[in-house]
PANUGU-146308 format. One record per residue: residue in one letter; x, y, z of N, C-alpha, C, O in turn. Coordinates in nm, 2 decimals. Layout:
<site "a" <X Y Z> <X Y Z> <X Y Z> <X Y Z>>
...
END
This chain:
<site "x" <0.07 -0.96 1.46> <-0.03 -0.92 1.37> <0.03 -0.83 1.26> <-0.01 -0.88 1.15>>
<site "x" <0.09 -0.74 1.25> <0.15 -0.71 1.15> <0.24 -0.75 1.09> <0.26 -0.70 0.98>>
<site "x" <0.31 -0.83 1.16> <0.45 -0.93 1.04> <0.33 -1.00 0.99> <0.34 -1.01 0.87>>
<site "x" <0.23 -1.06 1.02> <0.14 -1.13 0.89> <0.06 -1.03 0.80> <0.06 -1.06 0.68>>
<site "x" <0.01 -0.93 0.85> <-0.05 -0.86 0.74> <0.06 -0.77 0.68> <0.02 -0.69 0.59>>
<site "x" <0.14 -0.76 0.70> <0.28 -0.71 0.60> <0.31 -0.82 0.52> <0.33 -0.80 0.40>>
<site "x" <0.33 -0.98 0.58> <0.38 -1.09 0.48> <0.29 -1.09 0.38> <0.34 -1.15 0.28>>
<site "x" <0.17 -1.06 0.37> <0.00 -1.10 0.31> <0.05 -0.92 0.19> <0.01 -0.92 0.08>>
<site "x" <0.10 -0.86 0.23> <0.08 -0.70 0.15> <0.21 -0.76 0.04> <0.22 -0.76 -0.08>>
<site "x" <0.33 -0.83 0.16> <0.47 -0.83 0.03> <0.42 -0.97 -0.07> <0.45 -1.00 -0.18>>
<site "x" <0.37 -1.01 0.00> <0.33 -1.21 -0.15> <0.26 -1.09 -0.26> <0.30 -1.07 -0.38>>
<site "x" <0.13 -1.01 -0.21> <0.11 -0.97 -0.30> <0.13 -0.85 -0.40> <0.06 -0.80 -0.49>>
<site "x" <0.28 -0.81 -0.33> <0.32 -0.68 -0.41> <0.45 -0.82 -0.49> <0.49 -0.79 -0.60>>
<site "x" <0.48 -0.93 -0.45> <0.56 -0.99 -0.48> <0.50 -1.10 -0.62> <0.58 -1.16 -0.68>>
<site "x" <0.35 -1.09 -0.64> <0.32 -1.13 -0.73> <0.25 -1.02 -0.85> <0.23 -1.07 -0.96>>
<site "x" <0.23 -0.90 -0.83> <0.26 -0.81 -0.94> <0.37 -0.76 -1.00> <0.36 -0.67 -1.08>>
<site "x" <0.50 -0.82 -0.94> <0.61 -0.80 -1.00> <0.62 -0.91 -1.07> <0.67 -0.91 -1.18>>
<site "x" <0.57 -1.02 -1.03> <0.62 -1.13 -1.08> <0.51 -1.19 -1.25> <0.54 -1.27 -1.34>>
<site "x" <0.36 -1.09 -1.23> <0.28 -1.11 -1.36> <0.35 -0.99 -1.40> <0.43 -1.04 -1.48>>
<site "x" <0.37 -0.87 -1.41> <0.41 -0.78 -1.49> <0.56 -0.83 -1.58> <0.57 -0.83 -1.70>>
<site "x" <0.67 -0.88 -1.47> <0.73 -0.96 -1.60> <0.68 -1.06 -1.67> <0.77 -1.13 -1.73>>
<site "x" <0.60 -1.09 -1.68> <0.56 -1.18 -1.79> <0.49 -1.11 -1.95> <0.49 -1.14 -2.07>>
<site "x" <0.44 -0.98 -1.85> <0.42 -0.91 -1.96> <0.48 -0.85 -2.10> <0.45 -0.85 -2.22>>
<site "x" <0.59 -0.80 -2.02> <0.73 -0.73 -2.06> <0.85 -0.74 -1.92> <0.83 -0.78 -1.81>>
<site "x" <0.99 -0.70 -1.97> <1.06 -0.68 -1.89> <1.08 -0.55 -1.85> <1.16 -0.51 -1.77>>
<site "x" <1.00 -0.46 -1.92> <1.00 -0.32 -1.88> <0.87 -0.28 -1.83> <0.84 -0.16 -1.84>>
<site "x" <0.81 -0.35 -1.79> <0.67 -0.35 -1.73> <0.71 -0.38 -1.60> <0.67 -0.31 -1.51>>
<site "x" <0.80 -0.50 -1.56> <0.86 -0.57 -1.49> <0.94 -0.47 -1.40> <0.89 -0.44 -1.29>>
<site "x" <1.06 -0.43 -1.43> <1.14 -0.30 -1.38> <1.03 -0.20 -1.35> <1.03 -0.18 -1.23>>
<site "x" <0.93 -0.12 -1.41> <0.89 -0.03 -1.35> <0.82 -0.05 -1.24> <0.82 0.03 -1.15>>
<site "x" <0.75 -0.17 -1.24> <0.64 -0.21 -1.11> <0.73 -0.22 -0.99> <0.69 -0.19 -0.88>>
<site "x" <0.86 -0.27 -1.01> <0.97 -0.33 -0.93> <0.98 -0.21 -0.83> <0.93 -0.20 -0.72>>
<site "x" <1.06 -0.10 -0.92> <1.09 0.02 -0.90> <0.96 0.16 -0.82> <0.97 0.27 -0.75>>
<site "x" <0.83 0.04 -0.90> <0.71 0.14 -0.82> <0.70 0.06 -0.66> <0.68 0.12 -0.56>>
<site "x" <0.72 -0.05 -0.66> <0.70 -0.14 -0.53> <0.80 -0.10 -0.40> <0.78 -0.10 -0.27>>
<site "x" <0.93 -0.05 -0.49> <1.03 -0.08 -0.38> <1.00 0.12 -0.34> <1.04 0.16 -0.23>>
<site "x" <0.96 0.18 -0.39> <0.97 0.31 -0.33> <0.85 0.34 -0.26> <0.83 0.45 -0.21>>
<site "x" <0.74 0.20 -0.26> <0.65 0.19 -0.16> <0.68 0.12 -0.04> <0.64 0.16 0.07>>
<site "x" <0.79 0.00 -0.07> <0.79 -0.05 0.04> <0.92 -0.04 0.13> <0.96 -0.11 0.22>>
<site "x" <0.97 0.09 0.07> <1.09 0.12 0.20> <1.06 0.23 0.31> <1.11 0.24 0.43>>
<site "x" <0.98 0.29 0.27> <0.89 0.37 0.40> <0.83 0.33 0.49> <0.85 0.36 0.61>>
<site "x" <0.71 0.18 0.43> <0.61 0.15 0.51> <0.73 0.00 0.57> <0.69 -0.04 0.68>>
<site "x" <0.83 -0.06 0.53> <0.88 -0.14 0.59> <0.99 -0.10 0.68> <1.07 -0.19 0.74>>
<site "x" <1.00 0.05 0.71> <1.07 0.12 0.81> <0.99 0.13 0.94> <1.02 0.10 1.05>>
<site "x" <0.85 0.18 0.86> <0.78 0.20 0.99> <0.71 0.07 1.04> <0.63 0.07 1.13>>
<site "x" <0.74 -0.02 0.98> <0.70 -0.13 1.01> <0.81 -0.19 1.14> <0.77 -0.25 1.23>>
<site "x" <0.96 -0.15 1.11> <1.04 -0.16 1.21> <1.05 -0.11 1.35> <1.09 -0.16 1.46>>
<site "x" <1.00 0.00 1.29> <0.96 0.09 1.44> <0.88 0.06 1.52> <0.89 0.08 1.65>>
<site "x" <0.76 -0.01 1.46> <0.64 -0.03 1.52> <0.68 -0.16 1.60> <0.63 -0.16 1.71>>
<site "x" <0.76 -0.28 1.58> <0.83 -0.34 1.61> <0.91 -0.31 1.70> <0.89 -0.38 1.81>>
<site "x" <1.00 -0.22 1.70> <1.06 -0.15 1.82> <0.94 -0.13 1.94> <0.91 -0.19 2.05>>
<site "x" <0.92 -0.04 1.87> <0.78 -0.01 2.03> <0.69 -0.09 2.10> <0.63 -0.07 2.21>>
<site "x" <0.70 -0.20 2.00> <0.61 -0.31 2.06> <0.70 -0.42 2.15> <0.67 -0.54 2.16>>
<site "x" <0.82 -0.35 2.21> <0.93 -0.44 2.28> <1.05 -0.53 2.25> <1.13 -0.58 2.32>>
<site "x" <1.02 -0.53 2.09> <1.17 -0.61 2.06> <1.25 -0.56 2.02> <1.23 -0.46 1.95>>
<site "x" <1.39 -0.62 2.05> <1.51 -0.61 2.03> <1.53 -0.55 1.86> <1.44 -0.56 1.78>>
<site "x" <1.64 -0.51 1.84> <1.68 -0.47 1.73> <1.71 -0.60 1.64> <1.66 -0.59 1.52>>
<site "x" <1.76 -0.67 1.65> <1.76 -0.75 1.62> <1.67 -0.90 1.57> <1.67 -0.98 1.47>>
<site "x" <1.56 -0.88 1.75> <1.45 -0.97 1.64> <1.35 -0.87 1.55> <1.28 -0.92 1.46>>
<site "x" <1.33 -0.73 1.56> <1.26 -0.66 1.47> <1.34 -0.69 1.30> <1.30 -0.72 1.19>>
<site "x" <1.43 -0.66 1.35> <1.51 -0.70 1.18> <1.46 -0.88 1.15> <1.40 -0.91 1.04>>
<site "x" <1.47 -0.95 1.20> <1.44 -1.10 1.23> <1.31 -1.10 1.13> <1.29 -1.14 1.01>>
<site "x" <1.23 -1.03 1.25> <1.07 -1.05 1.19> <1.04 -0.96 1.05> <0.94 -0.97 0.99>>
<site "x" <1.14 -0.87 1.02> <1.09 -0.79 0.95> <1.14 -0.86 0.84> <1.06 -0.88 0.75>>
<site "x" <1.21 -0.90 0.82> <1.29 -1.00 0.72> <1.17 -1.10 0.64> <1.13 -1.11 0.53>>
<site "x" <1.16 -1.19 0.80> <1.07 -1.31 0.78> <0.96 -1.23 0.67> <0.96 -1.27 0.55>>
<site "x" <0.88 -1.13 0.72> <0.81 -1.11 0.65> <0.84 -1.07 0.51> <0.75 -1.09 0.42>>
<site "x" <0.96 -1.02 0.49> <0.99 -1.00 0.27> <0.98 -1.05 0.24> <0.92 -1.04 0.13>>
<site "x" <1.01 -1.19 0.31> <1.04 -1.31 0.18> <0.93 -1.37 0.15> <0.94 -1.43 0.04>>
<site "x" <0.82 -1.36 0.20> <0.70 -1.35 0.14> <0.67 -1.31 -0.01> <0.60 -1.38 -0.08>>
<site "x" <0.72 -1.20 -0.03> <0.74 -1.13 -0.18> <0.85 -1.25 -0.26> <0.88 -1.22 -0.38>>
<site "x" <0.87 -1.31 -0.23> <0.95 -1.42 -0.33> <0.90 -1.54 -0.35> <0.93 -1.60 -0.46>>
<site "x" <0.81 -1.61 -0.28> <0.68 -1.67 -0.32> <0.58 -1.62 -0.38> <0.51 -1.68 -0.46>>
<site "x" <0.55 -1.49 -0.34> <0.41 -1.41 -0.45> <0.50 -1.39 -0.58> <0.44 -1.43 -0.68>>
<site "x" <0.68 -1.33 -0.63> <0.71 -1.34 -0.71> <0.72 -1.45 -0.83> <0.71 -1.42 -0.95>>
<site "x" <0.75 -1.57 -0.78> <0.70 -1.69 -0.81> <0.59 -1.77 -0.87> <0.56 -1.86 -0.96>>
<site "x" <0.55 -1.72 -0.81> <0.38 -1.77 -0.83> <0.33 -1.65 -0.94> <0.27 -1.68 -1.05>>
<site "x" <0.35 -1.50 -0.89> <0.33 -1.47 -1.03> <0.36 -1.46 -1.17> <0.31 -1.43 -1.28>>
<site "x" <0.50 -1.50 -1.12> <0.56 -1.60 -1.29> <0.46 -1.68 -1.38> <0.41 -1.68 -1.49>>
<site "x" <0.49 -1.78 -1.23> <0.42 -1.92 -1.28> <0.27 -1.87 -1.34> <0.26 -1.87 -1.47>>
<site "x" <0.15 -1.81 -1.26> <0.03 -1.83 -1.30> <0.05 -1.70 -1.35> <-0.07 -1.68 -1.34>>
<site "x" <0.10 -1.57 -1.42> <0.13 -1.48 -1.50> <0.14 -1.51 -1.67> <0.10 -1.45 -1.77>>
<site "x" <0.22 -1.67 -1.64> <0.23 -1.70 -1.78> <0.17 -1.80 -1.83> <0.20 -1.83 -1.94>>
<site "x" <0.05 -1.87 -1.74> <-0.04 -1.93 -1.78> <-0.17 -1.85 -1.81> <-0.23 -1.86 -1.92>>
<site "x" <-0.22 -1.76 -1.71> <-0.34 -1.70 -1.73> <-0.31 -1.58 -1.77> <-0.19 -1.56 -1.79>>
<site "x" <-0.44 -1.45 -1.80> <-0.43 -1.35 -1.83> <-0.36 -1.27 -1.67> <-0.40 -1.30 -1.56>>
<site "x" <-0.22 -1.15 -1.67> <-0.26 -1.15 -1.57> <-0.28 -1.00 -1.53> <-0.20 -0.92 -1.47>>
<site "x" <-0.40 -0.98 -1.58> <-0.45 -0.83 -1.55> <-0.56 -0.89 -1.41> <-0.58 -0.83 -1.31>>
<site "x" <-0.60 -1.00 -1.44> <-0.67 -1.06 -1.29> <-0.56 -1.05 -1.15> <-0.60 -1.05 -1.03>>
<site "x" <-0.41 -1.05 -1.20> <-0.34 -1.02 -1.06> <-0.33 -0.89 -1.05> <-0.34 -0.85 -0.93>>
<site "x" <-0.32 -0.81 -1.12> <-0.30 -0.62 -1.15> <-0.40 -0.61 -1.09> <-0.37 -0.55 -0.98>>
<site "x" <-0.54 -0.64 -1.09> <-0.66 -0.60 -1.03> <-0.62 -0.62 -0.87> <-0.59 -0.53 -0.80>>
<site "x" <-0.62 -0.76 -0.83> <-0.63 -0.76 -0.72> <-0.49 -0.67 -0.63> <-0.50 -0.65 -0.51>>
<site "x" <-0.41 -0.64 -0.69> <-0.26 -0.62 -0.66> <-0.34 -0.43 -0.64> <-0.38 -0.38 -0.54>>
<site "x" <-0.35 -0.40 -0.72> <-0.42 -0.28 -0.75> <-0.54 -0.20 -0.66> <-0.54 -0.09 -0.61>>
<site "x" <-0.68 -0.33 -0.66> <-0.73 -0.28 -0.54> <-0.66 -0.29 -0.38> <-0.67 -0.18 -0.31>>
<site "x" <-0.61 -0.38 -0.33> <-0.53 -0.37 -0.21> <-0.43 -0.25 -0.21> <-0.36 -0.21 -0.11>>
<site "x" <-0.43 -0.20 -0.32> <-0.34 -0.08 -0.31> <-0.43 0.04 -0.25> <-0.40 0.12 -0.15>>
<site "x" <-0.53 0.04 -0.32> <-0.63 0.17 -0.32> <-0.71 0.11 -0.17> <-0.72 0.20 -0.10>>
<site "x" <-0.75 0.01 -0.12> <-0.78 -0.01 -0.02> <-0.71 0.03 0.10> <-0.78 0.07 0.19>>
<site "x" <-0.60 0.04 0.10> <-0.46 0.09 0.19> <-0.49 0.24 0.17> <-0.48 0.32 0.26>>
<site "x" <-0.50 0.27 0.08> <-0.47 0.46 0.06> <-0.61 0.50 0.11> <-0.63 0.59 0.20>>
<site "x" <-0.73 0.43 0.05> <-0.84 0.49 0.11> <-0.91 0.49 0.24> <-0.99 0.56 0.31>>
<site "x" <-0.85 0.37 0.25> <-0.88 0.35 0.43> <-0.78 0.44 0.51> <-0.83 0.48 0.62>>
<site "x" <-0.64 0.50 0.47> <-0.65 0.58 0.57> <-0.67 0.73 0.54> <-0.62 0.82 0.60>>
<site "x" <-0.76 0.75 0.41> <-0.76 0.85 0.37> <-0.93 0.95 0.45> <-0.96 1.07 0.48>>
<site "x" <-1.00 0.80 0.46> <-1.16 0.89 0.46> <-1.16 0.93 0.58> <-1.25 1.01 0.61>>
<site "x" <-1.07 0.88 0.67> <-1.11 1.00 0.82> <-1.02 1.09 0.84> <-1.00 1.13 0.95>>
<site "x" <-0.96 1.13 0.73> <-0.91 1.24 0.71> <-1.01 1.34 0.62> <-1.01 1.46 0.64>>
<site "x" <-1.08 1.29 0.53> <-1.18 1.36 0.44> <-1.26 1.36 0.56> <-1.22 1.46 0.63>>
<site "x" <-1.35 1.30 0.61> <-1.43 1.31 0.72> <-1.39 1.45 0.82> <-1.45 1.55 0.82>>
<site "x" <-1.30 1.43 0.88> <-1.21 1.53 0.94> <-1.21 1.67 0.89> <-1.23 1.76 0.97>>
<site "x" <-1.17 1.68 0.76> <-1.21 1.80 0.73> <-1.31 1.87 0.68> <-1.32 1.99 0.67>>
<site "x" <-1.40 1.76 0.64> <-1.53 1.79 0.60> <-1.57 1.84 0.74> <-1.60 1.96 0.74>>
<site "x" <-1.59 1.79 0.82> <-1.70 1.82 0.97> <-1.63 1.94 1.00> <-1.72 2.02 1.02>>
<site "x" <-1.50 1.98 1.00> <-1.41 2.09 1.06> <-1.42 2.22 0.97> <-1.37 2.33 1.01>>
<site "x" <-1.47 2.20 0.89> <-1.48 2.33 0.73> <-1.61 2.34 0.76> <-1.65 2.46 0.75>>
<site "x" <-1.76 2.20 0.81> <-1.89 2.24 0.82> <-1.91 2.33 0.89> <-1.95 2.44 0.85>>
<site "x" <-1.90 2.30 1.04> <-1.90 2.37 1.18> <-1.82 2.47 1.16> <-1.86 2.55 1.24>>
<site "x" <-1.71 2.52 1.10> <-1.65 2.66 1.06> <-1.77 2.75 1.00> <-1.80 2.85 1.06>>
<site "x" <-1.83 2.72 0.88> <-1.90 2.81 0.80> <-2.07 2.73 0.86> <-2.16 2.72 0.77>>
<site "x" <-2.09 2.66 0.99> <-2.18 2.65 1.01> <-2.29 2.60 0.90> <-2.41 2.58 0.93>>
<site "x" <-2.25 2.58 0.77> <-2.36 2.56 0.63> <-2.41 2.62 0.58> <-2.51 2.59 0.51>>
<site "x" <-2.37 2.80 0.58> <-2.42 2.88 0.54> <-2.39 2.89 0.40> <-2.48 2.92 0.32>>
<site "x" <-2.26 2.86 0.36> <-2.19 2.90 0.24> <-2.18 2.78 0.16> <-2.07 2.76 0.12>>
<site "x" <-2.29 2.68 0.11> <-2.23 2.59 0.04> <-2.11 2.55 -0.08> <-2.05 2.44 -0.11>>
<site "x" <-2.11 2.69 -0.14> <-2.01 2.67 -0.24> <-1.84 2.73 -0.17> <-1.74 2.73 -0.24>>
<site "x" <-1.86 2.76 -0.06> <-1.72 2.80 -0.02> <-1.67 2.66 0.09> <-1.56 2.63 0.13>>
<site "x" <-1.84 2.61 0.12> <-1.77 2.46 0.20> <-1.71 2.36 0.08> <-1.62 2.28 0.11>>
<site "x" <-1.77 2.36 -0.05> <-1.70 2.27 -0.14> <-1.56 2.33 -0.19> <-1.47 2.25 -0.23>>
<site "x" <-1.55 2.45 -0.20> <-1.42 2.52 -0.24> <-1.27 2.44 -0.15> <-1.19 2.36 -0.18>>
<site "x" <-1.32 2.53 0.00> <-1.25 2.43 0.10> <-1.17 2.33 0.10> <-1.05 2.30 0.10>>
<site "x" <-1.34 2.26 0.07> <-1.31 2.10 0.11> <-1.19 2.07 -0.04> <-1.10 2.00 -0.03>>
<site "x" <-1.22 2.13 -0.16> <-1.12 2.09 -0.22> <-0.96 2.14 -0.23> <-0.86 2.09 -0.30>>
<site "x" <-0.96 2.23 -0.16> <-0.81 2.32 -0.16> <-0.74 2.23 -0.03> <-0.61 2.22 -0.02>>
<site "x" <-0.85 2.16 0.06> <-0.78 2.09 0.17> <-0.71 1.95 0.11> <-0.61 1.89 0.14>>
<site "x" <-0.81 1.93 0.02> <-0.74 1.80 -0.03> <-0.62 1.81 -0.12> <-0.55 1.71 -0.14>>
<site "x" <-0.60 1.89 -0.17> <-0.51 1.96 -0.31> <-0.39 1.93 -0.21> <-0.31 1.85 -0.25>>
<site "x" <-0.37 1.99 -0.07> <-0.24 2.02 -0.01> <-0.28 1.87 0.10> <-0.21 1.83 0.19>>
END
């Protein structure tokens, strides 16, 4: 399940590289450069999780593999349909799946401190539960 929803994350980090060069080549490079300093973290722990889930070092590298190359078909393709259509329609979608990912694991962490800062000041203090709640998110 996750070498597919990692291959499904890289086509489509692999087709916002591939409409941003169409744009420019320096549109191109920075998205590259914003993609790869995303996906060397989450495709480590994508290894690990691999590991834990029983395989060998080797088929984890295997599967983890399989799943990049995914990003060279979305690169592809966002050539191709980059330089036919407008492609701020791939930026969008490339864009929301981004913020989908951050916010999904962001709100039960907001949740979390929200309920943890309520039951602290019980609701007595409304403007020191929103002070809180924003100094928690700051750090």
């Amino acid at each position: 399940m996750i070498t597919l929803s990692d291959a499904l994350h890289n086509f489509i980090d692999g087709l916002a590289i591939g409409a941003s060069f169409t744009v420019s080549v320096l549109t191109g490079f920075s998205t590259s450069i914003a993609i790869v300093c995303e996906e060397f973290p989450h495709e480590l722990g994508d290894f690990v999780i691999l590991l834990n889930a029983g395989m060998s070092i080797p088929q984890a590298i295997f599967f983890n593999l399989l799943s990049a190359m995914s990003c060279y078909v979305g690169l592809a393709l966002g050539i191709l349909v980059g330089s036919a259509f407008a492609p701020n329609a791939i930026f969008a979608i490339a864009g929301g799946m981004f913020l989908y990912i951050a916010l999904a694991d962001m709100v039960l962490c907001y949740l979390f401190i929200y309920l943890f800062i309520y039951f602290l000041f019980l609701n007595k203090r409304p403007c020191l539960l929103y002070l809180f709640i924003c100094l928690f998110l700051l750090f």
